[in-house]
C-alpha positions in Angstrom: 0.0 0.0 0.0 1.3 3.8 -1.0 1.9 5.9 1.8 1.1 10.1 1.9 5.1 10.5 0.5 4.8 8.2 -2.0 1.3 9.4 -3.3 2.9 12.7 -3.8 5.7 11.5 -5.3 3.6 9.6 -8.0 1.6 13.1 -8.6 4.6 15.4 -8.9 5.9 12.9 -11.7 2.8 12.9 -13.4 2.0 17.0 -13.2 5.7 17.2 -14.5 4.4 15.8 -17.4 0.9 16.5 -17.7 0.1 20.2 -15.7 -3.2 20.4 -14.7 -4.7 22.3 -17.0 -3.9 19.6 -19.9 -4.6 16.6 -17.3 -8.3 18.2 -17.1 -8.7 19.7 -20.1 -9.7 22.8 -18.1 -10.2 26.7 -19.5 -7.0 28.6 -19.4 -6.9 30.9 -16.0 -8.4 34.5 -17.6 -6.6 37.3 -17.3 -8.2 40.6 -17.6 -6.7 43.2 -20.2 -5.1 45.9 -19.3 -3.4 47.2 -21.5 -6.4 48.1 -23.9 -4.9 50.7 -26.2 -2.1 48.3 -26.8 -4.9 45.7 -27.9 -6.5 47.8 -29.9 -3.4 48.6 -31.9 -2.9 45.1 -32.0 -6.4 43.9 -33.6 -5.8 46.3 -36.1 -9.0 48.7 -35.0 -7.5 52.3 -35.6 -10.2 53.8 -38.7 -12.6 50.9 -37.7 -13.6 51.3 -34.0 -13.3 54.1 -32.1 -10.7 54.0 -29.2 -13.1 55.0 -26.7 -15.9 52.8 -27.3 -13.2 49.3 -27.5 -12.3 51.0 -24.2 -15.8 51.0 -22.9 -16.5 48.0 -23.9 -13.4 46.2 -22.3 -14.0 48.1 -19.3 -17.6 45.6 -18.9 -15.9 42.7 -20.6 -13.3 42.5 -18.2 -15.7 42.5 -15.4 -18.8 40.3 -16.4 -17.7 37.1 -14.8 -21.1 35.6 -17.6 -18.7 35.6 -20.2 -18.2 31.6 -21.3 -16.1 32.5 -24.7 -13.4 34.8 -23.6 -12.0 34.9 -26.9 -14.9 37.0 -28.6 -15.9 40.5 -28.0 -18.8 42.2 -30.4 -18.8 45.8 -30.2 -22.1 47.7 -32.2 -21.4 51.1 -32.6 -25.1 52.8 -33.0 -23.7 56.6 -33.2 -22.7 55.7 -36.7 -25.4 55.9 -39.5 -26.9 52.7 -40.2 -25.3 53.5 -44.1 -21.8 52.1 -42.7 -20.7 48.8 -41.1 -20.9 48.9 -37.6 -21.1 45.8 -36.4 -17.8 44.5 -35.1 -16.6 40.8 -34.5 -12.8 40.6 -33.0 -10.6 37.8 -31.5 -9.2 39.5 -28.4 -6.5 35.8 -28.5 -5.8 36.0 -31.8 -6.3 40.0 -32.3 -7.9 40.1 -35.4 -11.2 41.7 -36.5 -13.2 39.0 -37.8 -16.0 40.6 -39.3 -17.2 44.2 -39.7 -21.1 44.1 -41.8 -24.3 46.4 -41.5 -26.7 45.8 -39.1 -29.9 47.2 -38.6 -31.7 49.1 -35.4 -35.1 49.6 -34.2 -37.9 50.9 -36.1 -38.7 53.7 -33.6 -35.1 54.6 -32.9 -34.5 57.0 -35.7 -34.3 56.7 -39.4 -30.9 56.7 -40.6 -29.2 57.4 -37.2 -30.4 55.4 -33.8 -31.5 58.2 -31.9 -33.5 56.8 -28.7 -33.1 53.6 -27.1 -35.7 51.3 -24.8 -36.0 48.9 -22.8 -39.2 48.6 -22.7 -41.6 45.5 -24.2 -43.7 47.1 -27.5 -41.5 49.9 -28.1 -39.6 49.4 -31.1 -36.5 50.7 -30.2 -32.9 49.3 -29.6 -31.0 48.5 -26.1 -27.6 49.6 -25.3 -25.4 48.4 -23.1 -24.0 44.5 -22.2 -25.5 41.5 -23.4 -24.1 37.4 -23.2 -25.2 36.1 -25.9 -27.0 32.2 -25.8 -28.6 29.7 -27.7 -29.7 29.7 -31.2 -33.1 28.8 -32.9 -35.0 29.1 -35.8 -38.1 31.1 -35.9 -39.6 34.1 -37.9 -36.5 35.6 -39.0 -34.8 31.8 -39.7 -31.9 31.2 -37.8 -31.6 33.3 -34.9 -29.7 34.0 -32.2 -31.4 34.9 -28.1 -29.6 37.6 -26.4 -29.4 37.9 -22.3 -29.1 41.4 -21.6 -27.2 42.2 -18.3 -28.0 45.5 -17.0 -31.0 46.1 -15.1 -33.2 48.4 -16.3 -31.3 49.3 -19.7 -31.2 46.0 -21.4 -32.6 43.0 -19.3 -36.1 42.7 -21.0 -34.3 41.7 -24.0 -35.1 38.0 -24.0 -38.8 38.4 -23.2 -39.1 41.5 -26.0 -37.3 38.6 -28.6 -34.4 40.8 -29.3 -32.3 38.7 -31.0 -29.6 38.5 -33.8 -30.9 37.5 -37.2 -30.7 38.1 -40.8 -33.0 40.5 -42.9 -33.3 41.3 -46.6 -33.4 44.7 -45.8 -29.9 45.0 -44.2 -28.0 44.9 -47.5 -26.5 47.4 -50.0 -29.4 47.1 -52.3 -31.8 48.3 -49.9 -29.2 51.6 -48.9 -29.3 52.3 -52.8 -32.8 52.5 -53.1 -33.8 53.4 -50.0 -31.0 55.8 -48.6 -30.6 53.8 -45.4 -31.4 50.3 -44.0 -34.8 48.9 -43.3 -35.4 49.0 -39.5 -35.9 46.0 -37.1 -38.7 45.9 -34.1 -35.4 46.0 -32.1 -33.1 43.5 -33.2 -29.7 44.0 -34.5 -30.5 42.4 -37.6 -27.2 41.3 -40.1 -27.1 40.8 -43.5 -28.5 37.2 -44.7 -25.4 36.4 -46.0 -23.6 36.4 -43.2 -25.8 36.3 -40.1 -25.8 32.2 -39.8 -21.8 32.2 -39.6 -21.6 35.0 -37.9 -24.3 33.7 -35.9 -22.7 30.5 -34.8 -19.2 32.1 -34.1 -20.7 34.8 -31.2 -22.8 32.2 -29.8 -23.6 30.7 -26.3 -21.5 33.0 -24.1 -19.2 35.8 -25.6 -20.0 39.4 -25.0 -22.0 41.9 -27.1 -21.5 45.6 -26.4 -23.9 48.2 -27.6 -23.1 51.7 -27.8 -25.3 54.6 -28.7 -25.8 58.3 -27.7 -27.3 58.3 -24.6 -26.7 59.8 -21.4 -28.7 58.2 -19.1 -27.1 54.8 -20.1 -23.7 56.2 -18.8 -24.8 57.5 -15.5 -26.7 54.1 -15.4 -24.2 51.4 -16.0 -23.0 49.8 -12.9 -19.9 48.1 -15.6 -18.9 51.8 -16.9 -20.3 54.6 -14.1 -17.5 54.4 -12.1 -14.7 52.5 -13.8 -13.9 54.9 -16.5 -10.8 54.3 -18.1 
């Protein structure tokens, strides 16, 4: 029969081989950024996504212990006009933007620009602010994607309003030629169909989606941003 010394002895041999976290197969230990303008220059983001909103949202991503898939951040910036692509996809490991489309807002957010932003059930507007995303289904819009909004009072009636990520016909080129902007969602971020099912299963079931828009109250709101400003 091992004794205590011998037991150990077995198991140093073995972790000196085999560390724990390949012996379990476990998640690395994460490490919050700190060094976010460093990233930033790293994932390539200058003329792409403003400095202060990657800093914003980096600020909630390194607190939100939710967060399954550390590896993905999506940042949507709504003060740009739904005419450009701003809806971001980037591999904090591997620092690289992964995708950058259109997306769509709410109808009763604005027209070309997202002006005013809801929480509330009915009001076809956009959320801001932190979401995990979760599982994926197909319903109405085909393959979609539920979203659990994290902020009380901003954002958390996003799974019982149905906002969710999906494709639309009118979130295309096409439509901003004839139209002079997108076509507008009942909320959702809605992608182009070409890419929402890839994109869709990339972000899925736990990375972090970051909103931004113009508003004031969400800033003085936020428990992840009021008082951790960078």
């Amino acid at each position: 029969m091992f004794n205590f010394d011998d037991m150990f002895l077995i198991l140093t041999i073995i972790f000196s081989f085999f560390p724990p976290d390949n012996l379990y197969n476990s998640a690395e230990i994460f490490k919050p950024y700190t060094d976010v303008n460093q990233l930033w220059k790293d994932c390539k983001l200058e003329e792409i996504v403003s400095l202060h909103i990657f800093k914003l949202a980096m600020i909630g991503y390194n607190q939100i212990e939710q967060i399954k898939d550390k590896n993905i951040i999506t940042i949507i910036d709504y003060t740009k006009p739904s005419t450009e692509k701003r809806f971001y996809v980037i591999n904090l490991k591997r620092k690289v933007l992964l995708y950058q489309c259109y997306v769509a807002h709410g109808k009763n957010s604005g027209d070309n620009y997202a002006k005013s932003f809801s929480n509330q059930s009915g009001s076809l507007e956009s959320c801001l602010g932190f979401f995990i995303t979760a599982e994926t289904y197909s319903g109405e819009h085909g393959y979609s994607l539920r979203l659990d909004g994290i902020e009380k009072g901003t954002n958390d009636n996003a799974r019982i309003r149905s906002i969710v990520i999906h494709g639309a016909d009118y979130v295309s080129q096409e439509f901003i030629k004839k139209y002079g902007r997108l076509g507008r969602s009942w909320g959702c971020p809605a992608l182009p169909n070409e890419l929402s099912k890839e994109i869709i299963d990339g972000i899925a079931n736990g990375s972090c989606l970051f909103i931004y828009g113009n508003d004031k109250e969400y800033f003085k709101n936020s428990k992840f941003i009021k008082n951790n400003l960078m």
